[in-house]
N, C-alpha and C positions, 0 to 999 in steps of 0.2 A: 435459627432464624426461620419462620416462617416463609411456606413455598411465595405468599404477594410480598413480601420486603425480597425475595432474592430479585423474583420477576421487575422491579420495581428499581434494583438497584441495577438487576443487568441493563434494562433500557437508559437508565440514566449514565452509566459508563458507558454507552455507546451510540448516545446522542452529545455527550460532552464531546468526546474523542473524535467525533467528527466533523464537531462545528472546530475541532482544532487543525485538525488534518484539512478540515477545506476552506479554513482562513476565516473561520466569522469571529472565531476567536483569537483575535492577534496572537503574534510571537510578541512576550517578553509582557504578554499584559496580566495585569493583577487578576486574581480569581476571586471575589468579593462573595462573601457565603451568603449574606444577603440578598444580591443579588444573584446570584445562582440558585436558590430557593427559589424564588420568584420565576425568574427563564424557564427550571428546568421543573416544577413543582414537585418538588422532592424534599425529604427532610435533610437537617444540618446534618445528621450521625450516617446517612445516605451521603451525601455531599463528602462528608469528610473521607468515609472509604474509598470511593469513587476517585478522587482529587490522589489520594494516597497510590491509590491499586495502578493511576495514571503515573505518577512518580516513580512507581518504580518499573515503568517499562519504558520513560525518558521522555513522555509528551507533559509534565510538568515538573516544575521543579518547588518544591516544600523548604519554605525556608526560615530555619528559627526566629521566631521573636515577629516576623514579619506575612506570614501567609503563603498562598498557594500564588504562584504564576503561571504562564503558558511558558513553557521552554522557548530560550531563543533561538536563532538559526543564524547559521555564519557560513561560508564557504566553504572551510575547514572542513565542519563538522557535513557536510554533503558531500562532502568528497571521502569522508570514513564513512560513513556510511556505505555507497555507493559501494569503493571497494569490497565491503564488509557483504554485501548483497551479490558482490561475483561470487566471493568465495562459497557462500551457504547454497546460492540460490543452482550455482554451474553443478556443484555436487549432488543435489538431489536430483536437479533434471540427470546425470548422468545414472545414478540410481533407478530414476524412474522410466526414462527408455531400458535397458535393459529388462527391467520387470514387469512391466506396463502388462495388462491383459488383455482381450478384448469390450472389457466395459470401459477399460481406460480412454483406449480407442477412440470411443463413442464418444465419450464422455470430451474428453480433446477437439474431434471433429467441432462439435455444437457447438464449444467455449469458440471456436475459432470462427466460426460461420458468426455468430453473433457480433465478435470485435468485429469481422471484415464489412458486416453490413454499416455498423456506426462508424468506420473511418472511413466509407465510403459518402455516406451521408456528409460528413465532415469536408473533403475533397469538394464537395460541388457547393459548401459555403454554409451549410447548416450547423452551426456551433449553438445549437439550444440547447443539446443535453451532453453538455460534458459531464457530469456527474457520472452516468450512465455508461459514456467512454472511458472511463474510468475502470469503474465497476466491471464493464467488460473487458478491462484492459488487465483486472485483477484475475475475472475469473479465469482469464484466459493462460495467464501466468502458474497458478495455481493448478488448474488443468494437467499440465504440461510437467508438473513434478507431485503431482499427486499421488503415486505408485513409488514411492524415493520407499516406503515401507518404515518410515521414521517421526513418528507424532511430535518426538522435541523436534526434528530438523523443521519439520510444516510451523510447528507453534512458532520458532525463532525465526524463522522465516516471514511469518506476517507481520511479526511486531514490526522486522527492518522495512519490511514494503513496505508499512505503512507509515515509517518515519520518510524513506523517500518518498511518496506520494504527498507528503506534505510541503515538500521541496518546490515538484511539479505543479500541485496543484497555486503556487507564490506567482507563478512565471503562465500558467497553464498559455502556452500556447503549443500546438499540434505538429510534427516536424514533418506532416504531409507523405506523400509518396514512399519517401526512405523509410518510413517506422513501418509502413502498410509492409514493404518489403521484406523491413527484415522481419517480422513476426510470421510471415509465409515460410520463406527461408528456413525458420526454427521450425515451424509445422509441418514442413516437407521432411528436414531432416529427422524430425522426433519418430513420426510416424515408420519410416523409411528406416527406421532404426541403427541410425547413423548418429554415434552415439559423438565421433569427436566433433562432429562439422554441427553437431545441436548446439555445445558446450562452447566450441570457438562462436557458433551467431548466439548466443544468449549474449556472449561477456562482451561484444561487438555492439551489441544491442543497449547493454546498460552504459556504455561508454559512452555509446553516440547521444544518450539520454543524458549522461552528464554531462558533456559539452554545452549543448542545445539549454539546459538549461542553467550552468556558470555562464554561458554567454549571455543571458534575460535576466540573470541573478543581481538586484543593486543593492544588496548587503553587505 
């Protein structure tokens, strides 16, 4: 394959995958190849990897005889998730405090100064760029286990964030104060190299996130 078909196919997997993760593309809605040529200006043999390469990491589901959908969402399946995200996500930050160096550090401090400045914004009523909260709310995550020293743990790792973010982003509202908290909490601890008190507020962290949003969930 030519270097403008990969170029071409990677932006089109990752303007799909996002309009799905941040709800322009329903859960549970048809994937019409027609119309996705047209949205996404891309070819059908483009379309159909893309749609596939989304299958099989769980944000579509390919199904004989009938076509591509947006994968659905139920309760259940946010709550394997979620758990699924203590388990990978608590093990790498514990990998990664441990190893972490000092570009990690660095690298940690900024991811964190950024989330505090947007949920600070947020706190006084400015909810324009939650995308952006988000985003920061990734890097900031990523940050923070980035040193785990493990490419599959990071890759398996994004794919669940990003199925949970798809949760959050259903419900997207901000659980104020308490998140500002505990992500300080985690940042204190990581840095501070207080490897169990990181591992207990991460899994604290994603709990209180699950709650927060089975509570707004009307699925």
């Amino acid at each position: 394959m030519s270097k403008s078909k990969n170029v071409v196919g990677a932006s089109t997997y990752q303007h799909i995958k996002r309009d799905i993760i941040f709800g322009r593309l329903a859960p549970g809605s048809k994937l019409k190849l027609d119309g996705l040529r047209e949205r996404y200006t891309a070819s059908m043999s483009t379309l159909r990897e893309t749609l596939n390469r989304l299958a099989s990491e769980g944000f579509v589901d390919a199904m004989d005889q009938r076509g591509f959908f947006v994968t659905p969402v139920s309760r259940e399946d946010l709550i394997e998730i979620a758990r699924l995200r203590i388990l990978l996500e608590c093990h790498a930050l514990e990998l990664s405090v441990a190893n972490g160096d000092t570009d990690w550090e660095g690298n940690l401090v900024a991811a964190h100064h950024k989330l505090h400045l947007m949920e600070q914004k947020m706190l006084e009523g400015d909810e324009s760029e939650k995308e952006n909260w988000k985003r920061y709310d990734w890097e900031f995550h990523l940050a923070l286990i980035q040193a785990c020293g493990s490419r599959n743990l990071l890759s398996l790792h994004s794919v669940l964030y990003d199925k949970y973010l798809r949760y959050q982003m259903l419900v997207l509202t901000h659980r104020g104060d308490e998140a500002v908290d505990e992500h300080k909490l985690m940042f204190d601890a990581a840095l501070g190299r207080n490897i169990e008190l990181a591992s207990q507020s991460l899994k604290s962290h994603v709990e209180n996130g699950l709650s927060h949003t089975l509570k707004h969930f009307n699925v």
